[in-house]
C-alpha positions as CSV (number, residue, x, y, z in Angstrom):
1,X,42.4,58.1,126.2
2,X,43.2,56.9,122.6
3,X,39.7,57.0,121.8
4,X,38.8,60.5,123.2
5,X,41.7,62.1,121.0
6,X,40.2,60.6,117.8
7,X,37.0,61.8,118.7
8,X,38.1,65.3,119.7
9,X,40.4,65.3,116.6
10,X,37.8,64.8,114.2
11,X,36.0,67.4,115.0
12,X,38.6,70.0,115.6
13,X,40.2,68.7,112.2
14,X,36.7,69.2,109.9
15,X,36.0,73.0,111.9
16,X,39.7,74.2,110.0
17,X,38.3,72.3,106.5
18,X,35.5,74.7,106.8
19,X,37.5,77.4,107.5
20,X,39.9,76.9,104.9
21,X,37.2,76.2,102.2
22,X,35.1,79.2,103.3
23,X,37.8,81.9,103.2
24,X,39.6,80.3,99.8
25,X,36.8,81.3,97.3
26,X,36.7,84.7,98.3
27,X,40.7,84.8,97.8
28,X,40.5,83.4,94.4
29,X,37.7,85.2,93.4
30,X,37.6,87.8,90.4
31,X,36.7,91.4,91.3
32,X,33.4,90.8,89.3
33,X,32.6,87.8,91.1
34,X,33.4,89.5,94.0
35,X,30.7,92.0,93.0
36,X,27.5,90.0,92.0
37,X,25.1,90.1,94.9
38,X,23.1,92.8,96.2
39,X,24.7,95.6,98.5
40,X,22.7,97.9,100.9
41,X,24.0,101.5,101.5
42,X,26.4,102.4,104.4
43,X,27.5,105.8,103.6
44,X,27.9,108.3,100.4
45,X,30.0,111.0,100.9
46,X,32.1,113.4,98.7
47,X,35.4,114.9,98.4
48,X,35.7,119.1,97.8
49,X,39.1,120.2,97.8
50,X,40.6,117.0,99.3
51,X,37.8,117.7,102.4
52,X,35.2,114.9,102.8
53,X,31.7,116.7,103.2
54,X,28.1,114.5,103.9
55,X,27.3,113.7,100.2
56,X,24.1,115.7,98.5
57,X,21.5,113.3,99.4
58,X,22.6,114.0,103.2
59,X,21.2,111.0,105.0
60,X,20.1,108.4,102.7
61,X,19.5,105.0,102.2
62,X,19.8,102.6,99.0
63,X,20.7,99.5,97.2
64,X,23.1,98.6,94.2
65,X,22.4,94.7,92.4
66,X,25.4,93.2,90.1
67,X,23.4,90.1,88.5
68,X,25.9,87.7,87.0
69,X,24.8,88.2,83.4
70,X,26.5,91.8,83.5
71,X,23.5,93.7,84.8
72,X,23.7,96.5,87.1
73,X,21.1,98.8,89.0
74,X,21.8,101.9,91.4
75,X,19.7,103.0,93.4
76,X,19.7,105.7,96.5
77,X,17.3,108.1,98.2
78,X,17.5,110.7,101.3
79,X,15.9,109.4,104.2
80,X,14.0,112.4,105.3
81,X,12.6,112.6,101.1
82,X,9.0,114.5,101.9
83,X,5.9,112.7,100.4
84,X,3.6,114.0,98.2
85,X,-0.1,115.7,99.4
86,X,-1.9,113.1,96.8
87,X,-2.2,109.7,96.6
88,X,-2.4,110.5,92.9
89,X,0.3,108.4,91.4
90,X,0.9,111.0,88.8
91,X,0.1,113.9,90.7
92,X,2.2,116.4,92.8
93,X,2.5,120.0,92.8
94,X,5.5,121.1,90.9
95,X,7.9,122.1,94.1
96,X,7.0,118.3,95.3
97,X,8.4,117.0,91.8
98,X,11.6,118.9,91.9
99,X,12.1,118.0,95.5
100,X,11.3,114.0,94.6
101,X,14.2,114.8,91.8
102,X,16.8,116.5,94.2
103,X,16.7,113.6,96.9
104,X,16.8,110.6,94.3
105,X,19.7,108.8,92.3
106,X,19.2,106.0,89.9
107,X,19.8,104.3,87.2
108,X,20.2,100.7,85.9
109,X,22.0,98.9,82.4
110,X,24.7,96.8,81.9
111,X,28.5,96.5,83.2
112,X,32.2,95.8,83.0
113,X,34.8,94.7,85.4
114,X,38.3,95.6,84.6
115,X,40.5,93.7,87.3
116,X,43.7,95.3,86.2
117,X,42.5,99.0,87.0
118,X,40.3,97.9,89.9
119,X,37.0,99.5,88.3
120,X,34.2,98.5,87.0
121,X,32.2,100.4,84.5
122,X,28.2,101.4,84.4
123,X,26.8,101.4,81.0
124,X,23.9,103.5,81.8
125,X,20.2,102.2,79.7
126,X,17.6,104.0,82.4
127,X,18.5,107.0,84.6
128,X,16.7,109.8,86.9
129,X,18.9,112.2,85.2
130,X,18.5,111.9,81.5
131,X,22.1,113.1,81.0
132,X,23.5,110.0,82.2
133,X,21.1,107.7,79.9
134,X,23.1,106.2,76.9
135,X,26.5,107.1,78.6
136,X,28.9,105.8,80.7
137,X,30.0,105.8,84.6
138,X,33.1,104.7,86.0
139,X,34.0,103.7,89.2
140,X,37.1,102.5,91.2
141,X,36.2,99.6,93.3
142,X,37.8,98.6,96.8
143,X,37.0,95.3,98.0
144,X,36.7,95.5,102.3
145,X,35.5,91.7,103.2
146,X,31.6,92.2,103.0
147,X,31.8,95.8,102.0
148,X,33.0,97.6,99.0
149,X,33.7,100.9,98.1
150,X,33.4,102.9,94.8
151,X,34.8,106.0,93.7
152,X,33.8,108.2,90.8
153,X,36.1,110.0,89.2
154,X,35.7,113.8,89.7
155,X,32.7,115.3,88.4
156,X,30.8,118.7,88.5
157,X,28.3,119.7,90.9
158,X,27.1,122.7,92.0
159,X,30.1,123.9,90.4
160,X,32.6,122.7,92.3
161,X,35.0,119.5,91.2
162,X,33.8,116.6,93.6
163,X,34.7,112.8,93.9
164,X,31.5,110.8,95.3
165,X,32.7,108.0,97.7
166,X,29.9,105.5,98.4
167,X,30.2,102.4,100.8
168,X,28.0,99.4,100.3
169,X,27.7,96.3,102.6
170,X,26.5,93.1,101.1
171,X,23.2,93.1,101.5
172,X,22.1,89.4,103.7
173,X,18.4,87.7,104.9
């Protein structure tokens, strides 16, 4: 009986050392630790008035990368985007281009975590919108296990005030 017990124990004894050990980093992480990885879209929405509404890109799909060395890229796209007639890479009539345009978002450059405020800030380098190239985007972070969440701070489009609310899940094999 002795025997069986140290045998049983063992086992039961390393399973809660793995446990602990793999649910401690996470807990003692910093945010921007918490961040570095890739993350694959879940959902992008936006808030009118207080009233969450499907976000422009309506259905879409998309990945955001935080390397380590403070690099950031954003990217999403709507999943019904039309393609072009031609194969021609730089071809496309000029409805096709603006249509390309109004169904993308993205933009890459380098970041900033600040823990206190719970945000992390986009220092944009490239963009699809050349207003956003050379400036700045903020967004509030909320850390959900394997998903985050990041929330801009109200902006103008169409011209109505909206918050964009976009929920990535760590992206995995």
């Amino acid at each position: 009986m002795r025997a069986w017990t140290s045998c049983m124990l063992r086992p039961i004894a390393m399973l809660i050392i793995v446990c602990i050990t793999s649910v401690a980093p996470a807990q003692g992480q910093t945010l921007k630790e918490r961040l570095v990885g890739t993350w694959k879209l879940v959902s992008a929405t936006s808030l009118v008035g207080g009233a969450e509404e499907p976000g422009p890109l309506g259905k879409t799909t998309g990945l955001l990368t935080y390397s380590a060395d403070g690099y950031m890229c954003a990217n999403q796209m709507g999943l019904d985007r039309p393609k072009f007639a031609t194969p021609d890479f730089r071809g496309g009539s000029v409805q096709e281009k603006a249509l390309a345009f109004e169904s993308f978002v993205g933009y890459c450059g380098r970041y900033e975590v600040n823990e206190e405020e719970r945000s992390v800030v986009h220092s944009v380098v490239t963009s699809w919108y050349p207003n956003w190239t050379g400036t700045t985007q903020k967004r509030f972070v909320e850390v959900m296990g394997d998903r985050i969440k990041l929330t801009t701070p109200p902006f103008l489009s169409n011209g109505k005030e909206v918050i964009g609310v976009i929920v990535w899940e760590r992206a995995t094999k």
